[in-house]
C-alpha atoms as one frame of an Amber mdcrd trajectory, in Angstrom:
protein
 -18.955  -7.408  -7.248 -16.986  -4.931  -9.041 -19.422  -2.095  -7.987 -18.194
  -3.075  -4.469 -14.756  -3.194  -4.869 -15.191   0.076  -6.726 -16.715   1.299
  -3.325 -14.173  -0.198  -0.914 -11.292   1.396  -3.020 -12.859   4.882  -2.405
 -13.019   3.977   1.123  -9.789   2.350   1.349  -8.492   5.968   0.035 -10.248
   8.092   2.197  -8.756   5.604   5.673 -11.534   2.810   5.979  -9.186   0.363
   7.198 -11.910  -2.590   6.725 -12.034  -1.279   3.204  -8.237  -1.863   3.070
  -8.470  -5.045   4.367 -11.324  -6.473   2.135  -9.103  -5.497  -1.070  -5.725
  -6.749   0.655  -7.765 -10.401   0.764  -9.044 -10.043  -2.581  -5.197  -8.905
  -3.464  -5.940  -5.767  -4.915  -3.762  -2.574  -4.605  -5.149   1.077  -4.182
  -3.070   3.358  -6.756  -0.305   5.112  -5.692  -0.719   8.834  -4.319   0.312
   9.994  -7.713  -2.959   7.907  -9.300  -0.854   5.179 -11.377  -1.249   1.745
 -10.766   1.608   0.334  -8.247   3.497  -3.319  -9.391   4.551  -5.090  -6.470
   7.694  -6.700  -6.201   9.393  -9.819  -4.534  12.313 -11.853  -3.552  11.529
 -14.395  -6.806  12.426 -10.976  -9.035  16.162 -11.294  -7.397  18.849 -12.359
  -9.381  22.274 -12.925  -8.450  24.720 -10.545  -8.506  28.563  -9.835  -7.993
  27.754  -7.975  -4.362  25.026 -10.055  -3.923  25.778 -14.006  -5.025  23.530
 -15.826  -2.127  20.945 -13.463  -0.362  18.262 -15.307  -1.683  16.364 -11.694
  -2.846  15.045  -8.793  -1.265  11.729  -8.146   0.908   8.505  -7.910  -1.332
   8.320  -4.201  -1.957   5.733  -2.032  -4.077   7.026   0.441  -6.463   5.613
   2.409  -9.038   6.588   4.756 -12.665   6.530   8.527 -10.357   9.494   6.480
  -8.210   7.890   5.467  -4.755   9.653   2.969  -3.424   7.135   1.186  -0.623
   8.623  -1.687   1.728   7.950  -2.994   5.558  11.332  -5.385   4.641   8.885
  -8.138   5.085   8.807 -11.142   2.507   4.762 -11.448   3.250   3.093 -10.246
   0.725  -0.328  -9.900   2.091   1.320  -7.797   5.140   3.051  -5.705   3.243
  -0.294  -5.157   0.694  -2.538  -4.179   3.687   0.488  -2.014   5.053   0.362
   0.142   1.464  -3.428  -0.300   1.536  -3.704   0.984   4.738  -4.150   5.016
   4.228  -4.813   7.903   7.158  -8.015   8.544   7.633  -9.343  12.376   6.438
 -10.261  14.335   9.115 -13.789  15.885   9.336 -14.193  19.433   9.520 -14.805
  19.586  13.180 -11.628  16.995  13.662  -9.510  19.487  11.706 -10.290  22.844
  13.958  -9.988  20.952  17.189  -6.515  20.151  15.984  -5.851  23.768  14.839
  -6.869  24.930  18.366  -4.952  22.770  20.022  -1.839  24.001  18.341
Protein backbone atom coordinates (compact mmCIF):
# COMPACT_ATOMS: atom_id res chain seq x y z
CA UNK A 1 0.00 0.00 0.00
CA UNK A 2 2.51 2.48 0.87
CA UNK A 3 4.73 1.43 -2.15
CA UNK A 4 1.67 2.68 -4.14
CA UNK A 5 1.00 5.74 -2.66
CA UNK A 6 4.74 6.30 -2.89
CA UNK A 7 4.13 5.81 -6.74
CA UNK A 8 0.99 7.92 -7.16
CA UNK A 9 2.77 10.87 -5.31
CA UNK A 10 5.54 10.81 -8.01
CA UNK A 11 2.86 10.81 -10.49
CA UNK A 12 0.69 13.20 -8.85
CA UNK A 13 3.99 15.55 -9.14
CA UNK A 14 4.85 15.02 -12.49
CA UNK A 15 0.57 15.95 -13.63
CA UNK A 16 -1.16 12.40 -13.39
CA UNK A 17 -4.33 13.82 -12.44
CA UNK A 18 -5.76 10.16 -11.47
CA UNK A 19 -2.70 10.05 -9.29
CA UNK A 20 -3.97 13.31 -7.70
CA UNK A 21 -7.17 12.09 -7.27
CA UNK A 22 -6.36 8.64 -5.66
CA UNK A 23 -4.30 10.60 -2.83
CA UNK A 24 -7.05 13.48 -2.55
CA UNK A 25 -9.52 10.27 -1.50
CA UNK A 26 -7.04 8.77 0.64
CA UNK A 27 -6.54 12.61 2.02
CA UNK A 28 -3.07 12.89 1.43
CA UNK A 29 -1.23 16.11 0.31
CA UNK A 30 1.74 16.24 -2.26
CA UNK A 31 4.51 18.65 -0.63
CA UNK A 32 4.65 21.98 -1.47
CA UNK A 33 6.91 23.17 -4.54
CA UNK A 34 9.51 24.08 -2.02
CA UNK A 35 9.52 20.09 -0.75
CA UNK A 36 8.05 20.73 2.94
CA UNK A 37 5.09 19.18 4.00
CA UNK A 38 1.88 21.63 3.55
CA UNK A 39 -0.80 21.85 6.86
CA UNK A 40 -4.10 22.57 5.69
CA UNK A 41 -6.26 24.90 7.26
CA UNK A 42 -10.07 25.53 7.97
CA UNK A 43 -12.92 27.60 9.09
CA UNK A 44 -12.90 25.49 12.73
CA UNK A 45 -9.14 27.28 13.15
CA UNK A 46 -11.19 30.82 13.16
CA UNK A 47 -11.54 32.62 16.15
CA UNK A 48 -13.31 35.69 16.76
CA UNK A 49 -11.97 38.81 16.41
CA UNK A 50 -12.60 42.67 16.87
CA UNK A 51 -13.00 43.11 12.75
CA UNK A 52 -14.26 39.90 12.55
CA UNK A 53 -16.93 38.98 15.61
CA UNK A 54 -19.48 36.63 13.44
CA UNK A 55 -18.01 35.37 10.03
CA UNK A 56 -18.09 32.04 11.15
CA UNK A 57 -14.14 31.48 9.73
CA UNK A 58 -12.43 31.55 6.60
CA UNK A 59 -12.38 29.04 3.47
CA UNK A 60 -10.17 25.86 4.15
CA UNK A 61 -6.84 26.97 2.79
CA UNK A 62 -3.32 25.11 2.63
CA UNK A 63 -0.32 26.89 3.77
CA UNK A 64 3.03 25.97 4.45
CA UNK A 65 6.71 27.24 6.55
CA UNK A 66 8.39 28.89 2.82
CA UNK A 67 4.87 31.15 3.01
CA UNK A 68 2.48 29.77 0.19
CA UNK A 69 -0.66 30.65 0.89
CA UNK A 70 -3.07 28.06 -1.31
CA UNK A 71 -7.02 28.68 -1.34
CA UNK A 72 -10.06 28.11 -4.03
CA UNK A 73 -12.22 30.20 -1.04
CA UNK A 74 -14.08 27.00 -0.83
CA UNK A 75 -14.97 25.46 2.71
CA UNK A 76 -14.69 21.73 0.97
CA UNK A 77 -11.92 20.30 1.91
CA UNK A 78 -11.62 17.47 -0.46
CA UNK A 79 -12.07 20.18 -3.44
CA UNK A 80 -9.75 22.28 -2.37
CA UNK A 81 -7.09 19.07 -1.63
CA UNK A 82 -7.49 17.77 -5.26
CA UNK A 83 -7.26 21.54 -6.46
CA UNK A 84 -3.49 21.73 -4.64
CA UNK A 85 -2.99 18.10 -5.69
CA UNK A 86 -3.73 18.75 -9.00
CA UNK A 87 -0.15 19.76 -10.70
CA UNK A 88 0.62 20.62 -14.71
CA UNK A 89 1.61 17.98 -16.42
CA UNK A 90 5.62 18.01 -17.75
CA UNK A 91 5.87 18.26 -21.17
CA UNK A 92 7.79 15.62 -23.23
CA UNK A 93 10.58 16.59 -25.24
CA UNK A 94 8.77 16.58 -28.48
CA UNK A 95 5.71 18.61 -26.60
CA UNK A 96 8.29 21.21 -25.56
CA UNK A 97 9.85 22.04 -29.28
CA UNK A 98 6.45 22.06 -30.88
CA UNK A 99 5.69 24.79 -28.41
CA UNK A 100 9.04 26.58 -29.04
CA UNK A 101 8.20 26.56 -32.79
CA UNK A 102 5.11 27.74 -32.47
CA UNK A 103 6.30 30.83 -30.72
Amino acid sequence: MEESMNQDMKRALLGDHEAAKRLTDAGVLVPCMCGRTPKEHGPEDWKPTFYDPDSGGDPVSIECECGINFSIWSYDYYKTRLAWNTRTPILSAEELQRLEENT
